[in-house]
C-alpha positions as CSV (number, residue, x, y, z in Angstrom):
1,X,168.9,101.3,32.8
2,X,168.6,97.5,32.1
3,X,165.5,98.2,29.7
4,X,167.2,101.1,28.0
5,X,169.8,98.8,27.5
6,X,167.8,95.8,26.2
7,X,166.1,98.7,24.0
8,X,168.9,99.8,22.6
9,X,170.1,96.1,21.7
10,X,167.1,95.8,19.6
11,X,168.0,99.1,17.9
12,X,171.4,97.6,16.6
13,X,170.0,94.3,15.9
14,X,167.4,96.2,13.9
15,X,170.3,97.4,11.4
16,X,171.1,94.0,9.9
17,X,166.9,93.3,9.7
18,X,165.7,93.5,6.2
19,X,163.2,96.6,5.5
20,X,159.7,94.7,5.6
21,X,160.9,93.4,9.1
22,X,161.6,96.4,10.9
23,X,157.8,96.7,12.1
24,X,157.9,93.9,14.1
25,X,161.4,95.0,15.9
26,X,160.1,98.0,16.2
27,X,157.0,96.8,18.5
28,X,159.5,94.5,20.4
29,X,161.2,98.0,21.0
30,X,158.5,99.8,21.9
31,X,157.3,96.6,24.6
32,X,160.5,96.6,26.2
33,X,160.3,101.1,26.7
34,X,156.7,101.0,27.8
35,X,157.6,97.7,30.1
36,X,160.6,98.0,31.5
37,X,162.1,101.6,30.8
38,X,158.8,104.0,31.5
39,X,158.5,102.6,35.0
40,X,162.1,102.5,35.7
41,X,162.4,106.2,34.7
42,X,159.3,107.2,36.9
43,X,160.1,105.0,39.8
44,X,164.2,106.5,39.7
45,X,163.0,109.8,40.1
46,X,160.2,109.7,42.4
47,X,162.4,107.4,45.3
48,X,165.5,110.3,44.1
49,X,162.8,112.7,45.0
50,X,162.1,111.0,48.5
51,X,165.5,110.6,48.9
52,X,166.8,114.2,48.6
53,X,163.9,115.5,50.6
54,X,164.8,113.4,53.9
55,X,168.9,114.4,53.0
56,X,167.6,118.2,53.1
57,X,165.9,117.9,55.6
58,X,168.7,115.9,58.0
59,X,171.5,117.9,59.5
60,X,174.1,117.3,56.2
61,X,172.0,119.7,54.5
62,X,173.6,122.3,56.8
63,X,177.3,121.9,54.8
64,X,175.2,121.9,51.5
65,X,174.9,119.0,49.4
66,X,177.4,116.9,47.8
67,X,179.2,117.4,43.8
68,X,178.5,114.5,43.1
69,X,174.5,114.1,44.5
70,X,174.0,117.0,42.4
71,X,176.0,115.2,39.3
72,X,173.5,111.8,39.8
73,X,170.1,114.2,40.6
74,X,170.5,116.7,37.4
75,X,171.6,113.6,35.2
76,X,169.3,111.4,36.8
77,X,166.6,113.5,36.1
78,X,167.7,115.3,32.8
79,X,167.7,111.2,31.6
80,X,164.3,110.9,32.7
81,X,162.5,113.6,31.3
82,X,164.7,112.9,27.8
83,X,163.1,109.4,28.4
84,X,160.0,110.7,28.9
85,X,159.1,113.9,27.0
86,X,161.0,112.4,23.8
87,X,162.1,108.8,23.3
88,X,158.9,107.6,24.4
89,X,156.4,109.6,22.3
90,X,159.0,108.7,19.3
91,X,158.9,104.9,19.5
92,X,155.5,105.0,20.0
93,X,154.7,107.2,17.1
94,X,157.1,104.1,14.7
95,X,155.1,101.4,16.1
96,X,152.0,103.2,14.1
97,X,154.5,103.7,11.0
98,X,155.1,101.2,7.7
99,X,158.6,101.0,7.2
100,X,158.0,100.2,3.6
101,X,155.5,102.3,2.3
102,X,154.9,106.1,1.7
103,X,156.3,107.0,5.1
104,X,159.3,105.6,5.0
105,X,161.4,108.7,4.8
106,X,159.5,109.8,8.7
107,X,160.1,106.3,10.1
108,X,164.0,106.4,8.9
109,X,163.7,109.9,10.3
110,X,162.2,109.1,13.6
111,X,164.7,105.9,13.8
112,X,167.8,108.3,13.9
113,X,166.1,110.6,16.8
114,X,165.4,107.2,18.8
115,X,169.2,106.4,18.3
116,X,170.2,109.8,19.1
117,X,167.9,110.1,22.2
118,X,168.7,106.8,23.4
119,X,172.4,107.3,22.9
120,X,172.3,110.3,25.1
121,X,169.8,109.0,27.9
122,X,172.3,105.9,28.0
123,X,175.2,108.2,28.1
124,X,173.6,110.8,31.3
125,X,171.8,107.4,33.1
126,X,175.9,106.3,33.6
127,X,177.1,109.8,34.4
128,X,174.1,110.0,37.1
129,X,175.7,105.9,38.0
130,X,179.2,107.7,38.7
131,X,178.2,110.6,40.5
132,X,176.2,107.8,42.8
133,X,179.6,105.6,43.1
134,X,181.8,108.9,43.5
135,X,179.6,110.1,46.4
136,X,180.9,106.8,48.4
């Protein structure tokens, strides 16, 4: 979450950047998802993969699992695979875009998915934080 974070930082820092800069910012972006944020997201949901597989097979599996371990898992994982089948491929594809020249219109296009996407993963990685904290 802490990369997402820093990632998204960047994003709104990257508003007040004039047009010619936005290439640079955007690779600082795209550092800080392939760095920080693709691991985090793999790591998460491998060790919540672990995790639920000794739970089911202990005897609290017999009651059924928990509200709010299912809350955390399906936006734990829903976050991830956002992160991974979408946000990532998108910055990626900006790093390879000019702001300023003929594709312009793709990279402000592109820009507003990332903001979306991240928006949303950031929104579903704290929903899968409460369900962890309500499950206490």
């Amino acid at each position: 979450m802490g990369g997402s974070f820093a990632a998204m930082s960047t994003g709104v820092l990257m508003q007040r950047l004039a047009r010619a800069e936005l290439g640079a910012a955007m690779q600082v972006q795209a550092r800080l998802m392939m760095g920080m944020t693709l691991p985090g997201a793999v790591l998460v949901v491998i060790s919540g993969l672990v995790l639920t597989l000794r739970l089911y097979g202990s005897a609290t599996s017999v009651g059924g699992f928990p509200t709010a371990l299912m809350v955390m898992q399906g936006a734990g994982l829903l976050a991830a695979a956002l992160t991974l089948v979408v946000s990532l491929p998108t910055v990626t594809r900006l790093t390879r875009l000019d702001p300023v020249g003929v594709h312009a219109p793709l990279f402000d296009a592109l820009r507003v998915r990332m903001k979306l996407m991240e928006m949303l993963t950031g929104a579903l990685a704290v929903i899968a934080l409460v369900g962890g904290v309500m499950m206490r």
